[in-house]
Structure formats: structure tokens, C-alpha cells
C-alpha positions in Angstrom: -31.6 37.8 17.1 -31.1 41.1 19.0 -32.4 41.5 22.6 -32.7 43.2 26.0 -34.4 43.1 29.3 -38.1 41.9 28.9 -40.6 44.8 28.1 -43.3 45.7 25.9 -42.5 46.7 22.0 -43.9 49.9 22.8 -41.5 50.7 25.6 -38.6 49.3 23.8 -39.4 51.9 20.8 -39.7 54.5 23.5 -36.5 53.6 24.3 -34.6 53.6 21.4 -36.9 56.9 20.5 -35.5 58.2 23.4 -31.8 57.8 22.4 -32.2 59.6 19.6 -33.7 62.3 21.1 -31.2 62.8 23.5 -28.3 62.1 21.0 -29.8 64.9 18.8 -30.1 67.9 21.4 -26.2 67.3 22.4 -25.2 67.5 18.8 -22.9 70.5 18.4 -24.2 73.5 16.2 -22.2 74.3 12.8 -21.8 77.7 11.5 -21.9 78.1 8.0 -18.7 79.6 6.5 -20.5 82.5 4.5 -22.0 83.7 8.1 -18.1 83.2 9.6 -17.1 85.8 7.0 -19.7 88.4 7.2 -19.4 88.8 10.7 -15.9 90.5 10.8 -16.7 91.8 7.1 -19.6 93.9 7.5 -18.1 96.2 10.5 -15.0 96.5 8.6 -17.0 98.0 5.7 -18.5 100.8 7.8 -15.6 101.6 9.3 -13.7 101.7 6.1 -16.3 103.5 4.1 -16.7 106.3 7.5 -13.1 106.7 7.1 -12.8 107.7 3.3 -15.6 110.2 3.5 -13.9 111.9 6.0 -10.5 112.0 4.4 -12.0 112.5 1.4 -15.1 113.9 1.4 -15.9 112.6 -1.9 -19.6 111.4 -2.0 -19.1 109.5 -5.3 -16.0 107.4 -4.5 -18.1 106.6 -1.5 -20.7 105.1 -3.6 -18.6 103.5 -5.3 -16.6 101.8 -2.8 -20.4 101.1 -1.3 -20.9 99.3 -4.5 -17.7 97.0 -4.3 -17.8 96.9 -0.3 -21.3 95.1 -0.8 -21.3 91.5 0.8 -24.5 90.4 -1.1 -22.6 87.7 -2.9 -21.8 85.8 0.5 -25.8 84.9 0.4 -25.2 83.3 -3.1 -21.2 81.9 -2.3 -22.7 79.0 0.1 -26.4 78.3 -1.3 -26.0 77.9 -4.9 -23.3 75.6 -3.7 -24.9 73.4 -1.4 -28.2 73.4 -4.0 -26.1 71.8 -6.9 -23.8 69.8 -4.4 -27.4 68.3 -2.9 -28.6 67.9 -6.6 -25.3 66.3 -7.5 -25.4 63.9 -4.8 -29.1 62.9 -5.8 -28.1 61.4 -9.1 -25.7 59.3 -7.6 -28.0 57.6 -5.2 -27.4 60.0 -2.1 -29.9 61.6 -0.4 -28.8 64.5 1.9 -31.1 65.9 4.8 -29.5 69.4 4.3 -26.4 71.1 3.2 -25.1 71.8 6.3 -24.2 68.0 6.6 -22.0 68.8 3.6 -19.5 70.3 5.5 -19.4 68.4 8.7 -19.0 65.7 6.1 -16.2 67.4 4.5 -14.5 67.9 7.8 -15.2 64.1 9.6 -11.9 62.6 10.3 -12.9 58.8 11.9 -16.4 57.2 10.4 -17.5 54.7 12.4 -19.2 51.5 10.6 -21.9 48.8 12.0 -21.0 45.6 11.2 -24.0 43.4 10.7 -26.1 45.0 7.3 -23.3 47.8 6.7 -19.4 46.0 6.3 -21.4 42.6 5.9 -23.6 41.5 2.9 -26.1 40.9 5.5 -27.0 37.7 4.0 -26.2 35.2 6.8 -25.8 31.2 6.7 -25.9 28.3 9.1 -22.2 27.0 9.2 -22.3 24.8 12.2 -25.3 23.5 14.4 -23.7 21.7 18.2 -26.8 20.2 20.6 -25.2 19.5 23.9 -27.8 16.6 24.5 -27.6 13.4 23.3 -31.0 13.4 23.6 -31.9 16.2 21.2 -30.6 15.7 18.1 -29.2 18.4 15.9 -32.3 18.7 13.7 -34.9 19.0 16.8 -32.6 21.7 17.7 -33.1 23.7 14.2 -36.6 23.0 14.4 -37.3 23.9 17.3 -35.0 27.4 16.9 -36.4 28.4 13.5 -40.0 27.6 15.3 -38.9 30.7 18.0 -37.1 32.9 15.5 -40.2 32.4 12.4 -41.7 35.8 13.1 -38.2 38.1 13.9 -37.3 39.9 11.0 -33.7 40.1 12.1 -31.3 38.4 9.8 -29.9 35.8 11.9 -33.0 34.7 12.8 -34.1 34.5 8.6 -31.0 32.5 9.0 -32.1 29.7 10.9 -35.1 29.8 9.2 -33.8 29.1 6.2 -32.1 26.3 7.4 -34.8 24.5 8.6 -36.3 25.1 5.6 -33.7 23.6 3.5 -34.1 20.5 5.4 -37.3 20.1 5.3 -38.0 20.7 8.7 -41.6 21.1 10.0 -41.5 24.7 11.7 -44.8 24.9 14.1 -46.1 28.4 14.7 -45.1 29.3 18.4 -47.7 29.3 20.9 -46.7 33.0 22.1 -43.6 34.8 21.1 -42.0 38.1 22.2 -38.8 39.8 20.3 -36.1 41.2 23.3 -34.4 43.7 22.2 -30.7 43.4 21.7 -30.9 40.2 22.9 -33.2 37.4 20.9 -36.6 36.0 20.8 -38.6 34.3 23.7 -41.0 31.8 22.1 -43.4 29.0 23.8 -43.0 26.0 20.7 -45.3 22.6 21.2 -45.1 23.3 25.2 -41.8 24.2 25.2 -40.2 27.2 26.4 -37.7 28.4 23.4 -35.0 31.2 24.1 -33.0 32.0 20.8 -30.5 34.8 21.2 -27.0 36.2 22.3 -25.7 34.6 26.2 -27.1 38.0 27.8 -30.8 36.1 26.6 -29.8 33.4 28.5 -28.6 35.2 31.7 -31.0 37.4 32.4 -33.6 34.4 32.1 -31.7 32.1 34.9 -30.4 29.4 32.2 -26.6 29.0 32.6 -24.0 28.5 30.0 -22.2 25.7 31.3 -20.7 24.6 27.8 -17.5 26.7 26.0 -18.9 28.0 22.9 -16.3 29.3 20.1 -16.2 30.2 16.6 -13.7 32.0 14.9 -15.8 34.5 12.4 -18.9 32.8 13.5 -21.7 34.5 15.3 -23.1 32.1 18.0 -26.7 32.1 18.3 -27.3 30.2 22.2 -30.5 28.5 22.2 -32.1 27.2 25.4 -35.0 24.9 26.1 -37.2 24.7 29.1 -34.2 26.4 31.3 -31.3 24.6 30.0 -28.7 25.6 27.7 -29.7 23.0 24.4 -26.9 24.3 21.7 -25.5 26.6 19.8 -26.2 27.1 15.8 -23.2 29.1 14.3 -23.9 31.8 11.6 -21.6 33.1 9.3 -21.7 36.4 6.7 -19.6 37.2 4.2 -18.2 41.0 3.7 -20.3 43.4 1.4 -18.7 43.4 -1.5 -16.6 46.6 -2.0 -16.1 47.2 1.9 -12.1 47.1 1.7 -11.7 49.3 -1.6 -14.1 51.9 0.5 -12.2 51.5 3.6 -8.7 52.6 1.7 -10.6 55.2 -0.3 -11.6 56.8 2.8 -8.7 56.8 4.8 -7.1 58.3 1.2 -9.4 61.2 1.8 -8.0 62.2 4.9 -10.0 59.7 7.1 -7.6 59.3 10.3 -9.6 56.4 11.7 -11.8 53.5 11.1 -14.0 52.2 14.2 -16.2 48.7 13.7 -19.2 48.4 16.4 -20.9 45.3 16.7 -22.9 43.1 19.0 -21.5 40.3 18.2 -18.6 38.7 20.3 -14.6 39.8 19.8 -13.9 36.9 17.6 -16.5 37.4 15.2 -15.5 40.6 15.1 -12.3 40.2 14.7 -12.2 38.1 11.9 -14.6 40.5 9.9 -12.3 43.3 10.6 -9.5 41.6 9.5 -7.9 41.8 6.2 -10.1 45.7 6.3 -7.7 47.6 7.9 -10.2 48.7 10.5 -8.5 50.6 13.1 -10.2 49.3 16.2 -13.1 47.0 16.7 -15.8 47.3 19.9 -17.9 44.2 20.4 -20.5 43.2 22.5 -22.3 46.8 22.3 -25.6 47.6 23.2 -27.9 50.6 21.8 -25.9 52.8 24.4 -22.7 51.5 24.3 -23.0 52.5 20.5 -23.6 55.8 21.2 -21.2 56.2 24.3 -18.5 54.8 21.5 -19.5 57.6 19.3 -19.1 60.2 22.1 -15.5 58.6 23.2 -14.4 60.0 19.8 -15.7 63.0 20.0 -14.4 64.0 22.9 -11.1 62.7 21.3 -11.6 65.5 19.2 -12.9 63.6 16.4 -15.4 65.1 13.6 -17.6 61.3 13.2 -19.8 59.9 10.6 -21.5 56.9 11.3 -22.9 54.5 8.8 -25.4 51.6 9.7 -29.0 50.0 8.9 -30.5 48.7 11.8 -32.8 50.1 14.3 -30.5 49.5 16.9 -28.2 52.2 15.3 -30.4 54.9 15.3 -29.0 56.4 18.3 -25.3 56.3 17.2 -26.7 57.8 13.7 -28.1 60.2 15.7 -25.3 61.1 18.1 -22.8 61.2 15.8 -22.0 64.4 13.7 -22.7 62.5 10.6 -24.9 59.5 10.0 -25.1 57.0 7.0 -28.2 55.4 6.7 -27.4 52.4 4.4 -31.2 52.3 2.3 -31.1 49.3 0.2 -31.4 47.3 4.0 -32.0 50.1 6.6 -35.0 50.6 8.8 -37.0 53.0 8.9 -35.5 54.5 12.7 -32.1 54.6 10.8 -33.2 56.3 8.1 -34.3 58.8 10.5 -32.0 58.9 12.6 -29.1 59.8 9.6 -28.2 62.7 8.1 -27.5 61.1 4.9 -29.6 58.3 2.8 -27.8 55.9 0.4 -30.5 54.5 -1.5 -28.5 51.5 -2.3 -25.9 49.6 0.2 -22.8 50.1 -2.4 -20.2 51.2 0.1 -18.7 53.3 -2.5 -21.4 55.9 -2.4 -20.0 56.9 1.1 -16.7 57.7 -0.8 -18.8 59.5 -2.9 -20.5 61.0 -0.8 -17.5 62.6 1.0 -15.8 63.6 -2.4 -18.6 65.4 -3.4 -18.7 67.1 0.0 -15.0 67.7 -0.1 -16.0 69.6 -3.6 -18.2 71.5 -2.5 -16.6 72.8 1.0 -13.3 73.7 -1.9 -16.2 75.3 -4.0 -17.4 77.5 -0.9 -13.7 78.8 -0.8 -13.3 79.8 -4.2 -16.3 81.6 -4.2 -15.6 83.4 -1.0 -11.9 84.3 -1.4 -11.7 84.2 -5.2 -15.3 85.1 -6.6 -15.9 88.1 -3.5 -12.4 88.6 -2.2 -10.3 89.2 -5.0 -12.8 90.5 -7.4 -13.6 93.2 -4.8 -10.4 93.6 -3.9 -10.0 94.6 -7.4 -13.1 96.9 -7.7 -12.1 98.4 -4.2 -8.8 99.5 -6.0 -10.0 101.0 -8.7 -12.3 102.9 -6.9 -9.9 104.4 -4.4 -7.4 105.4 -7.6 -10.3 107.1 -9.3 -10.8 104.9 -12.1 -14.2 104.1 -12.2 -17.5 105.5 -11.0 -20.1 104.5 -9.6 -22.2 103.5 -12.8 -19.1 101.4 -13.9 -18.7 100.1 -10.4 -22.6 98.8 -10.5 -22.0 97.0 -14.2 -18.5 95.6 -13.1 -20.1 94.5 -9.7 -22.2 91.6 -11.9 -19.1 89.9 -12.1 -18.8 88.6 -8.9 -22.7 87.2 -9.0 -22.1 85.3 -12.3 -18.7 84.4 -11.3 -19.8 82.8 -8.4 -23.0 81.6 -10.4 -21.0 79.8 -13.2 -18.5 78.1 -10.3 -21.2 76.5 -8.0 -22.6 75.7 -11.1 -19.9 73.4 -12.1 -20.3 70.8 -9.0 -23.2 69.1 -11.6 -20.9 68.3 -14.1 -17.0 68.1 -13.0 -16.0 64.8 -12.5 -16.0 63.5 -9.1 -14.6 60.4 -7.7 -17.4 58.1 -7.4 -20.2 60.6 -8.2 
């Protein structure tokens, strides 16, 4: 049961379209390291190679050096990389958009999770129903719920569904019904005017909540019937398996901190995070407030990745440096929206995910400073004592290519935590 202010579905998609957009044209640009490298390099190569010639003189030893000086193998030190990193990442059930996300993967230092879908199994149950009128009996209140929520695909609404199905309710079709976006449904059921949702819902239609609603790792879904506030029907989720073993593997990778955003209440949310060593929990968020917790940390100074399902976090995937689209559960906006695609919702593939990134960024290294640097460094020598020519400096200069070659190569078969 999300919801928001009464609208159309098409301007609500606008909406959230619009989010995105706006997330993605603040979204910082990231150099690639190869590019950082050949900036300085190349002038520093002229220069050089001007300045031997004219103590020198020698033509030859200039070729030579030309030879060894050459930074061709920075265009293969970061694409061969990124292809079998990309490649890599594919077998394991992890789709990335691009290999620049590899590295702003490598470097995030807080990831940011959804709750519902993404730390949850997403696979919620009626605990508790409360009817606040003795005249409406607990099962007219199901029935009359499930009625509203039959056509919203949201998982707390399957919820009460299910419920009423399980008794053996008889669930009319509603007369008219309209999904409110990050709010609930609005549903006319036998007459009746049906509101199913979060207490915003209720608000913003007049009815007050005149009854103290609680439920320690509950959601509370607030129902109201022709105006009045009818009952609540409590739904509980149970954490995706996996979620705390991810969590510590994370923050073993260099992860500094955890954020949980939810639009559930503070002691739903609390209780999930507990026990997950989540760093700090945000409830009660909106589409926005998603993304305005996304830029917080950034302007914290935090690299983030952000890993959820639902349409409503399309945004935040969008805003934030990194986003994890979980695809076993997602929507098609989130998919989107992310960077990255797990095409299963094992919470260890994000683990993954950033060790193989981590790799990979190591990988660029080696190939830069060992593969080009020291190899050169080496030819570059040579050539300035007078020990090789320029025919042996063009044969010798392969070994850089297949060095690099043979060590990008390797990121499809070393072993990798998780991959």
C-alpha cells in the first residue's frame, strides 16, 4: 500500500520520471584512471624525447626511446579490464550498465539499502487485525480491505489479500479504485468508500486517527470506511535470508556506513534493523525524501550505492553514485534507474559485486604502474645506456601488450569472494 496526494497514474509516473531525470543530470562525472595518467604522461614524453635529441643528437636513440615512451598500452590497461571484469560479473548473476560503474563501485564507502523487497524477503503476513467498532467485526474489516487492495500489486496489499483468502472471505470487486502513490489505495466496495494505506492516506482525505496504533516490527496498514478510522491490520516480514552475513561482508570491505530507508514507521524500522548492524535507520520517507537522504551523504563526502526494488526507489537509484537494482523482485523503473542488475535477490551478489570491482580497480593499477610503468621504465633505460635499438626496442615493446593482456585476463578465472 504506497500512496501520495490524489492524481492520475500518468502524472504520478511523470513524477517519479521526473526524479530520475533530475537525479541523473546532478550525478558527478568520473574520469577513468587510464585518461588521469595520460594527461601528465604524454607532455612529459615530448619534452623528454625534445631534450635528448638536443643533447644528443642521436636520431636512433630517439626512436628508440619513441618506442618505449609510447602510451598505447594505457588504451588496453583499463578496457580489457573492465570487458572481463563485466564478463566476470555476468556469470555470477550481475549485470553491469558499464565499466565505469566498476570503479565508483570500487570506491563507495556507505551503501544505502531499501527495506521493504531488498533487507526483507518481501513476503509479508497478517499478524494482527484490531477493528475499533464493535459494530464491524474483525472479518468485515479484512473483507472489506482485501476488496480495496485486490487490484494493487504492492506486497502489503497481496498481504491482506491473502488473508482474506485464507478465510474464506468473499472479496467483491470494487466499484472504482485508484492506487495513491506512496500512500495506499482509494476503493468504492458495495457503496462504501474504502481507504487502505499508511496515516498520510488518511490525513490528506479528512478522516482522523483518533485511536493509538503500535506495533513493534509490524507495519500498520490504517483502514478507513466512509470517513472514519475502522482499524488497523498489522503486517509483518521476515529478513531476506542472508541480509546480516552481507551487511558484515560489506562493512569488511571497507564499507564505513550502512543507511536503512523505509516508509514504514520508526518502530518497524527499528526492529528490522536490529540485530543487522545498520548504522542509521530513516523512516517515514517519501520518493524525495529518498533521494534527499542520498544527497545528505554525499555531501558528507560519501561515495553511495544504493540497492532497492521498487518503483518508488528509482530516484534514489538514480541519485545515488551507484544503484542496485535487486531483479528477482524489482520493477521495471528500478531496473532502470540502477547502474547495476542482480538478476536474483541473493544479497550476497552485492558482496560480489564489489569484490569483483575491488579486483578489477587493483587490476587497473597493476597494469598501469607495473605492466606500462616499470616495463618502460625498463626499456627507457636501456635505451638511454645504448643497449638496444630501435628494432629490439619494437620486439621488446610487445611485452607490455601481452603483459597487460595475460593480467586483465586473469579477472575470469582467479577466485573472487562470492563471484
Amino acid at each position: 500500500m504506497t500512496s501520495g496526494p490524489t492524481r492520475s497514474a500518468a502524472t504520478r509516473s511523470s513524477r517519479i520520471i521526473a526524479l530520475v531525470e533530475d537525479a541523473e543530470s546532478v550525478r558527478a562525472p568520473v574520469q577513468k584512471l587510464a585518461d588521469r595518467v595520460a594527461s601528465w604522461l604524454i607532455p612529459i614524453v615530448l619534452v623528454f624525447l625534445v631534450g635528448v635529441f638536443v643533447v644528443t643528437g642521436d636520431v636512433s636513440k630517439v626512436v628508440t626511446l619513441l618506442i618505449f615512451t609510447s602510451p598505447a598500452e594505457l588504451g588496453l590497461a583499463t578496457p580489457l579490464v573492465m570487458i572481463a571484469a563485466i564478463a566476470r560479473a555476468a556469470r555470477t548473476g550481475i549485470l553491469i550498465k558499464g565499466g565505469l560503474y566498476l570503479e565508483l563501485l570500487a570506491r563507495a564507502d556507505a551503501v544505502v539499502f531499501d527495506k521493504t523487497g531488498t533487507l526483507t524477503a518481501n513476503k509479508p503476513e497478517v499478524s494482527q487485525i484490531v477493528a475499533f467498532d464493535a459494530a464491524l467485526p474483525e472479518a468485515e474489516l479484512i473483507r472489506l480491505a482485501a476488496a480495496a487492495d485486490r487490484r494493487s500489486a504492492h506486497p502489503l496489499a497481496k498481504a491482506v489479500v491473502h488473508e482474506a483468502t485464507r478465510r474464506n472471505l468473499n472479496v467483491p470487486e470494487p466499484q472504482d479504485f485508484e492506487q495513491v502513490q506512496a500512500r495506499g489505495v482509494r476503493a468504492t466496495v458495495e457503496g462504501k468508500v474504502v481507504l487502505v494505506g499508511n496515516p498520510a492516506l488518511l490525513r490528506e482525505a479528512g478522516v482522523a486517527i483518533d485511536k493509538s496504533v503500535e506495533g513493534t516490527g509490524q507495519t500498520p496498514v490504517h483502514v478507513a470506511i466512509d470517513g472514519r478510522f475502522a482499524g488497523v491490520i498489522y503486517v509483518a516480514d521476515q529478513l531476506r535470508p542472508g541480509a546480516k552475513q552481507a551487511i558484515a561482508a560489506l562493512k569488511a570491505s571497507g564499507v564505513k556506513h550502512i543507511v536503512m530507508l523505509t516508509g514504514d514507521n520508526a518502530a518497524t524500522a527499528e526492529a528490522i534493523a536490529e540485530g543487522l548492524d545498520i548504522d542509521d535507520v530513516k523512516p517515514n520517507l517519501m520518493p524525495e525524501d529518498k533521494v534527499a537522504a542520498i544527497a545528505e551523504l554525499q555531501q558528507q563526502g560519501f561515495k553511495v550505492a544504493m540497492v532497492g526494488d521498487g518503483v518508488n526507489d528509482a530516484p534514489a537509484l538514480a541519485r545515488a553514485d551507484i544503484g542496485f537494482a535487486m531483479g528477482g523482485g524489482g520493477t521495471q523503473a528500478a531496473l532502470e534507474a540502477a547502474n547495476i542488475a542482480l538478476m536474483t535477490d541473493d544479497l550476497s551478489k552485492i558482496v560480489a559485486a564489489r569484490n569483483i570491482a575491488r579486483r578489477a580497480y587493483r587490476t587497473i593499477q597493476e597494469n598501469l604502474w607495473v605492466g606500462v610503468g616499470v616495463v618502460h621504465a625498463l626499456g627507457i633505460t636501456a635505451a638511454l645506456m645504448g643497449w638496444i635499438g630501435p628494432i629490439e626496442a619494437a620486439f621488446i615493446h610487445l611485452g607490455p601488450d601481452i603483459l597487460v593482456f595475460v593480467n586483465s585476463s586473469k579477472l575470469l578465472s582467479v577466485k573472487i569472494p562470492g563471484a
